[in-house]
VEXPA-325618 format. One record per residue (C-alpha): residue number from 1; residue in one letter; x, z, y. Coordinates in nm, 2 decimals. Layout:
BEGIN
+-----+------+--------+--------+--------+
!  nr ! rest !     xx !     zz !     yy !
+-----+------+--------+--------+--------+
! NUM !    A !      X !      Z !      Y !
...
+-----+------+--------+--------+--------+
! end
This chain:
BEGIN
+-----+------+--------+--------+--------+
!  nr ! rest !     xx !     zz !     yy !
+-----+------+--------+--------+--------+
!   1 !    X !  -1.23 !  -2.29 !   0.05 !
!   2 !    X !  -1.33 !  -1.95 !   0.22 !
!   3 !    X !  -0.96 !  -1.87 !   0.20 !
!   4 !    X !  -0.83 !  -2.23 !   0.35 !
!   5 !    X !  -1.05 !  -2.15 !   0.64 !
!   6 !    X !  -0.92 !  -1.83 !   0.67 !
!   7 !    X !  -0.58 !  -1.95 !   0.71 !
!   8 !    X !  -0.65 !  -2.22 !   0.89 !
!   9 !    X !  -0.81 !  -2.01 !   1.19 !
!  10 !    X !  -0.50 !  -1.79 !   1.16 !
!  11 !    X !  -0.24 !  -2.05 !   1.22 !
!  12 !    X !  -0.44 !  -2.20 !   1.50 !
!  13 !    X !  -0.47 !  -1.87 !   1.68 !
!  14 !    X !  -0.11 !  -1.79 !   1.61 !
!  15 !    X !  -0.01 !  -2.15 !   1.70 !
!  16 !    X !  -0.15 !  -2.05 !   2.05 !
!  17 !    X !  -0.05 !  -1.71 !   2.06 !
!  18 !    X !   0.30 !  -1.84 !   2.07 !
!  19 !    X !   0.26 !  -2.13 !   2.30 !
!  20 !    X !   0.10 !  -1.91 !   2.58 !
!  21 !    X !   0.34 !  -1.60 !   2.50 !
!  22 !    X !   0.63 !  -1.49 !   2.72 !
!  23 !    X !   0.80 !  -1.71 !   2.80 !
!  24 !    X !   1.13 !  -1.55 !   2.66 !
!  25 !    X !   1.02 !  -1.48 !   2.33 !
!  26 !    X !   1.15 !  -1.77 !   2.12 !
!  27 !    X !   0.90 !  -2.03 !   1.97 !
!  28 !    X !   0.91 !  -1.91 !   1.58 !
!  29 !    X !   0.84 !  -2.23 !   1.34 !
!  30 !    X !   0.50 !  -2.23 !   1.19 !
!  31 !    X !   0.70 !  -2.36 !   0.85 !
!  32 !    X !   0.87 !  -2.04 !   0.82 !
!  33 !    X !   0.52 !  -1.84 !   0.91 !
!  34 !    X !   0.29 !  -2.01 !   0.73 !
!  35 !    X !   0.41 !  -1.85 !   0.33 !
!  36 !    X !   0.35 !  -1.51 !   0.54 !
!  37 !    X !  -0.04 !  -1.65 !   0.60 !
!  38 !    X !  -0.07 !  -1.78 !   0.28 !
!  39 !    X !   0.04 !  -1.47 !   0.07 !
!  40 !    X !  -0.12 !  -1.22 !   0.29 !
!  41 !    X !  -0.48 !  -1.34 !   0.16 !
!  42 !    X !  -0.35 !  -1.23 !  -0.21 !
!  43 !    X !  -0.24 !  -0.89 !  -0.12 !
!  44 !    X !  -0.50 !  -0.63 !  -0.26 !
!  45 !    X !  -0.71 !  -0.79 !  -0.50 !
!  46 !    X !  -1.05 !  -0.73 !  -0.63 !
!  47 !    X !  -0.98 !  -0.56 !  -0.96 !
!  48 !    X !  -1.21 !  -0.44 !  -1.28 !
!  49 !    X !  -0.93 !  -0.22 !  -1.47 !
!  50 !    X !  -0.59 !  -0.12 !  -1.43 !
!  51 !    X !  -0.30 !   0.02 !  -1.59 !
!  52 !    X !   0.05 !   0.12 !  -1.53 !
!  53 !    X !   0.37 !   0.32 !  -1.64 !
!  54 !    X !   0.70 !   0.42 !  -1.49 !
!  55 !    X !   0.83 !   0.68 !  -1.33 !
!  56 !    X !   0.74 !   0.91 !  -0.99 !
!  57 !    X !   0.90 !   1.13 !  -0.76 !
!  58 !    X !   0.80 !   1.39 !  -0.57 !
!  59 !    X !   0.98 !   1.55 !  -0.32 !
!  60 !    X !   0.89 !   1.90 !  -0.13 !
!  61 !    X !   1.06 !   2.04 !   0.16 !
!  62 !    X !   1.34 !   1.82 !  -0.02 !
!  63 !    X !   1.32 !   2.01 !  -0.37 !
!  64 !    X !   1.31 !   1.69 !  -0.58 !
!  65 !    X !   1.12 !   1.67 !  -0.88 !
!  66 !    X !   1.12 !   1.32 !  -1.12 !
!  67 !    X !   0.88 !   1.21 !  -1.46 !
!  68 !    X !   0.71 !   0.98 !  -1.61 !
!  69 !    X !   0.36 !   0.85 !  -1.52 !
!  70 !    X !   0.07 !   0.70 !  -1.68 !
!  71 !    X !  -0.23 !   0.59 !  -1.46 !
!  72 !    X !  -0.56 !   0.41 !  -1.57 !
!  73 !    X !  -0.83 !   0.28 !  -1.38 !
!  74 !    X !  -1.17 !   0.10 !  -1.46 !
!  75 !    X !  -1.45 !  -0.02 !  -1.19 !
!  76 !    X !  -1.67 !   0.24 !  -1.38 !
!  77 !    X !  -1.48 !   0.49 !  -1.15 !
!  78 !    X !  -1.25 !   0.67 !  -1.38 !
!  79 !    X !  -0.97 !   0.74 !  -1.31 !
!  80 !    X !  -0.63 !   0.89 !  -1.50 !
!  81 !    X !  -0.27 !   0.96 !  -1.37 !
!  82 !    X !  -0.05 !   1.21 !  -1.58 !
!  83 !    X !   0.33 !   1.31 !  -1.50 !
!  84 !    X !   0.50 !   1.43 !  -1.76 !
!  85 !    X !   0.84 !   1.59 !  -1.73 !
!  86 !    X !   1.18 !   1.45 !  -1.89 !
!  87 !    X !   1.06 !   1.66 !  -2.25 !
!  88 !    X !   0.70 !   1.52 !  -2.23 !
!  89 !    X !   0.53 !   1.83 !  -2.13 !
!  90 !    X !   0.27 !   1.71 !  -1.87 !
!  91 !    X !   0.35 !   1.88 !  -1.52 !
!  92 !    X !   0.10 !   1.72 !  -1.33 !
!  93 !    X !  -0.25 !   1.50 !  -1.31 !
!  94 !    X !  -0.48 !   1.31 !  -1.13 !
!  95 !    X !  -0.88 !   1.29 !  -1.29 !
!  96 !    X !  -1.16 !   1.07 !  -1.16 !
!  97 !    X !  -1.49 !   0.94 !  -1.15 !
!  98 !    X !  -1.77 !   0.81 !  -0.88 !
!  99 !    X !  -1.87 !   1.20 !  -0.78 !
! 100 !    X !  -1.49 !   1.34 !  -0.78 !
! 101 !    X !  -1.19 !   1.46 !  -0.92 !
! 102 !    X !  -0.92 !   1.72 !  -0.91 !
! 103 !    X !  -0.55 !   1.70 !  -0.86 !
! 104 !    X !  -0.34 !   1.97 !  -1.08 !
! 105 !    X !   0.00 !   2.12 !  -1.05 !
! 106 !    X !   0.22 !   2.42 !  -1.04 !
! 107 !    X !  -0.09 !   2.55 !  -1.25 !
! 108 !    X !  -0.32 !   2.51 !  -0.98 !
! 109 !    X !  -0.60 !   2.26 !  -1.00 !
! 110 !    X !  -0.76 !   2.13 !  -0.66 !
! 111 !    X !  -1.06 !   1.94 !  -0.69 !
! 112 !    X !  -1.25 !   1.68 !  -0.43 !
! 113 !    X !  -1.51 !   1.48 !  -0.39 !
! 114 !    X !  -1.46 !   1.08 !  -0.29 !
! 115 !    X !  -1.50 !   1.12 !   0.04 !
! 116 !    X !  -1.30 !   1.41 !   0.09 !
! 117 !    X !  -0.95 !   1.44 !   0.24 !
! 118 !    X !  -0.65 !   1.59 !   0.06 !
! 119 !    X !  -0.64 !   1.89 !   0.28 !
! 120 !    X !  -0.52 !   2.13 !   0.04 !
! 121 !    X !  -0.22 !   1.91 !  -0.10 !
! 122 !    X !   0.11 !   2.00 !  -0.01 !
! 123 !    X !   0.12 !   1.72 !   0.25 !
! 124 !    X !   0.03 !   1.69 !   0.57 !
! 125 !    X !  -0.11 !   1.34 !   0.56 !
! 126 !    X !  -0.35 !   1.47 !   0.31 !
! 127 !    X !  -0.52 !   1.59 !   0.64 !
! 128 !    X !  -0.61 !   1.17 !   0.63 !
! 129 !    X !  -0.61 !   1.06 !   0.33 !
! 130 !    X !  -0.94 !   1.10 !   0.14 !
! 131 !    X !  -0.96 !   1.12 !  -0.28 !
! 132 !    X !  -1.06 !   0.79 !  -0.33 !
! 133 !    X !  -0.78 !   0.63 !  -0.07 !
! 134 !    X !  -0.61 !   0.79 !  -0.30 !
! 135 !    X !  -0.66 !   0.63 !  -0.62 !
! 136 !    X !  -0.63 !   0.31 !  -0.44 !
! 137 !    X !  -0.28 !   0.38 !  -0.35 !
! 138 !    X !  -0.21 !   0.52 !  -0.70 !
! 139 !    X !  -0.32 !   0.13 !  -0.82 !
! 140 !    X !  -0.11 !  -0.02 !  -0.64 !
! 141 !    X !  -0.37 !  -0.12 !  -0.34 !
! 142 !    X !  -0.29 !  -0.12 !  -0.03 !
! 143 !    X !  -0.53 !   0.04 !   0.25 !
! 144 !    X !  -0.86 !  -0.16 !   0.32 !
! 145 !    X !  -0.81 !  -0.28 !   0.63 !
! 146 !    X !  -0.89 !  -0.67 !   0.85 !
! 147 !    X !  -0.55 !  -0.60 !   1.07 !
! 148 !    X !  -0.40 !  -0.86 !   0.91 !
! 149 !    X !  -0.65 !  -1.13 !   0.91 !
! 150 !    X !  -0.54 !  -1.21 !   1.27 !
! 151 !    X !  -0.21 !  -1.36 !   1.41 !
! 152 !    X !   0.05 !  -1.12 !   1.43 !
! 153 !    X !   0.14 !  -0.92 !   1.76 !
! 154 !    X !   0.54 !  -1.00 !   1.66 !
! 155 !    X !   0.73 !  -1.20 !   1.48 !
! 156 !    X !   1.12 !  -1.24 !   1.37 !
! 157 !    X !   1.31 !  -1.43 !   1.21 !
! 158 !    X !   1.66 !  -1.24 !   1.03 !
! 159 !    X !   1.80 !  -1.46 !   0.74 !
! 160 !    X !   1.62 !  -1.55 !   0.48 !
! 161 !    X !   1.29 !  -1.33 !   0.58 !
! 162 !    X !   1.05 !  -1.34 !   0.84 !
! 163 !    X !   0.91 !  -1.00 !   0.97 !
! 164 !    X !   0.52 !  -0.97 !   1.10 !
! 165 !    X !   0.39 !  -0.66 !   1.29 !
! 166 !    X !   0.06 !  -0.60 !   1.39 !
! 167 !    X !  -0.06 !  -0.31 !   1.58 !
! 168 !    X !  -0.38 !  -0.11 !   1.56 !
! 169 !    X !  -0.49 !   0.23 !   1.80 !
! 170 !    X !  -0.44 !   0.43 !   1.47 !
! 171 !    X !  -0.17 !   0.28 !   1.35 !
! 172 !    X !   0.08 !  -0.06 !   1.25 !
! 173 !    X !   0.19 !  -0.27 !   0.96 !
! 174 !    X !   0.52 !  -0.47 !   0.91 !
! 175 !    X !   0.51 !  -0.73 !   0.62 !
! 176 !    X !   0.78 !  -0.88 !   0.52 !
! 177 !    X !   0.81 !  -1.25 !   0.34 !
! 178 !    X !   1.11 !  -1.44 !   0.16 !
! 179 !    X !   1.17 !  -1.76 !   0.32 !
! 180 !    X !   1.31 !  -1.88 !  -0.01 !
! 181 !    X !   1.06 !  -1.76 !  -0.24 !
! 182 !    X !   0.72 !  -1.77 !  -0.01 !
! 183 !    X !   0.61 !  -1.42 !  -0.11 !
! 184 !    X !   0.56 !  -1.08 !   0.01 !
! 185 !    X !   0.83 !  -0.83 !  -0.06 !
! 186 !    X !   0.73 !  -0.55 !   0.13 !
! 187 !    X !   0.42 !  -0.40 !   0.34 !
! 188 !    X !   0.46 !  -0.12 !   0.55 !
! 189 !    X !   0.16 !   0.09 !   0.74 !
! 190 !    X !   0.30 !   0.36 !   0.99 !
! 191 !    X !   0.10 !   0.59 !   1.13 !
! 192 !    X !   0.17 !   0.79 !   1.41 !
! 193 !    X !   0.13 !   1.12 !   1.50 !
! 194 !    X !  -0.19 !   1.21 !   1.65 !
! 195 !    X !  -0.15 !   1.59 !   1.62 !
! 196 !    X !  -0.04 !   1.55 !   1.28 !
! 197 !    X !   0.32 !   1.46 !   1.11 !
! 198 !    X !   0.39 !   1.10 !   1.10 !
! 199 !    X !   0.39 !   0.92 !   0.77 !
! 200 !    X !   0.42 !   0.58 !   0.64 !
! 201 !    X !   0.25 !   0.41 !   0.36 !
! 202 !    X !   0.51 !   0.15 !   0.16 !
! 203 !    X !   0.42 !  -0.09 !  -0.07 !
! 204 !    X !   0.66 !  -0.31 !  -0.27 !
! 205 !    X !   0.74 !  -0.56 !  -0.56 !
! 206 !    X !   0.36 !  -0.75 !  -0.59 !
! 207 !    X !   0.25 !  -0.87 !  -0.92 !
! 208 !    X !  -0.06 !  -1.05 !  -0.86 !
! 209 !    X !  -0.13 !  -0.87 !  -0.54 !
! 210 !    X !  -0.07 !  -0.54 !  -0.65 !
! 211 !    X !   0.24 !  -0.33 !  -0.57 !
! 212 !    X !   0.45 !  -0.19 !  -0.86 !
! 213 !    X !   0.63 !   0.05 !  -0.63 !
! 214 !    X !   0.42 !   0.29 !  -0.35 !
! 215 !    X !   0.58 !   0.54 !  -0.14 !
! 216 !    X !   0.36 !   0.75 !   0.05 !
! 217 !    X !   0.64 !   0.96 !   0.31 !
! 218 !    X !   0.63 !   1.21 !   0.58 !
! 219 !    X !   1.02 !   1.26 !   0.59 !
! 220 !    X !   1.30 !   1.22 !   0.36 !
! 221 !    X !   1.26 !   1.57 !   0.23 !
! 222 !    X !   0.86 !   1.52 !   0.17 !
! 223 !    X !   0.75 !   1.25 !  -0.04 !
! 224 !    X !   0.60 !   1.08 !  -0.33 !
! 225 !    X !   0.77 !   0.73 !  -0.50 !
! 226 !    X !   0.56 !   0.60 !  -0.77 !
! 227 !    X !   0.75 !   0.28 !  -0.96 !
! 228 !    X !   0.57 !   0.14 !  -1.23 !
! 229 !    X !   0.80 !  -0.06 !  -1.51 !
! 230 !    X !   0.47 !  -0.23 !  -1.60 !
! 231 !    X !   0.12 !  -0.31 !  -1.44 !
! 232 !    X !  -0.16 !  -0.52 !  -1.60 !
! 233 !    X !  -0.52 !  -0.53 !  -1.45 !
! 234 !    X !  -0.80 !  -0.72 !  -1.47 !
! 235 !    X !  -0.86 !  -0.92 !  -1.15 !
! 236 !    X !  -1.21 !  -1.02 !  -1.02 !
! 237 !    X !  -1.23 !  -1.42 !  -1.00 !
! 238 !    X !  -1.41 !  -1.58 !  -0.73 !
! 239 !    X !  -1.43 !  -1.91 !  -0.84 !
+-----+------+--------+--------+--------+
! end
């Protein structure tokens, strides 16, 4: 019910957003927006447990380096990632609970608490991402944020998907829906510079809200791509 509201609010502000819009920006169908409104309120769900295996990428200054992860996540706060290399050796991990963790590579072993940014990771958006924004995006969660609870600032139309934008002070996010199958295929959050190096936040291929692929990118020669071949969680149910 809370959710029907929601969306009804939503189209009604959107519906008038494009009536009393410029006048050259073309009159978008509510029957090709509406499946955006209506999958945005699954993205992100409330979770209990998580777990997930593929493979991830990291890329440094454009030295490329590929394995195989395993991540595992419970509302108790712990958290596991390891990255193990094409031979199984693990190269690489990410430990958690409600106090803290550490993140460990290249024999070093860098720990934080919750609250406290990546500032000693090789990445400059570590400088705004704190540990536990962290292990969201690990999960396959996407940023907490009400951005998209309003009508988007733009909207287009190319084939068969429609493309939303809306814009914050600190930064934006483009989803984009299938036409043909009424679901989200991609959600992007760019943020800009702000004294620091851009970087954008991608998730895609949802699975009950969650996103099965996460690249978090500076550049094409600084990244991380994180595609898991399998995801199954535990989602919280509201009814």
């Amino acid at each position: 019910m809370i959710v029907r509201r929601i969306g009804s609010v939503i189209s009604a502000f959107l519906v008038l957003y494009l009536l009393i819009g410029c006048s050259r920006r073309p009159l978008i169908e509510m029957e090709a927006v509406s499946p955006l409104l209506e999958s945005i309120s699954r993205f992100s769900p409330e979770i209990t447990s998580f777990k997930g295996f593929g493979q991830i990428t990291f890329s440094e200054q454009g030295m490329r380096q590929s394995g195989r992860i395993d991540a595992l996540w419970s509302d108790n706060g712990d958290f596991s990632a390891y990255i193990y290399s094409p031979f199984g050796t693990t190269v690489a991990s990410v430990e958690g609970d409600r106090s803290g963790g550490k993140v460990a590579f290249d024999q070093e072993e860098l720990l934080f608490g919750m609250d406290e940014r990546l500032v000693m990771i090789p990445f400059s958006w570590g400088k705004n991402v704190n540990f536990s924004q962290f292990i969201r995006y690990f999960t396959g969660r996407m940023p907490e944020t009400a951005i998209m609870e309003r009508a988007p600032d733009s909207i287009s139309l190319e084939g068969n998907y429609a493309r939303a934008t809306w814009h914050d002070h600190a930064f934006s996010v483009t989803a984009v829906v299938s036409r043909r199958s009424q679901e989200i295929e991609t959600v992007e959050f760019q943020f800009p510079r702000h004294g620091l190096e851009p970087w954008n936040l991608q998730f895609t291929n949802f699975n009950q809200g969650l996103a099965s692929q996460i690249k978090i990118e500076e550049n094409s020669r600084n990244y991380i791509l994180i595609r898991y071949n399998d995801i199954s969680a535990d989602l919280v149910s509201h009814e």
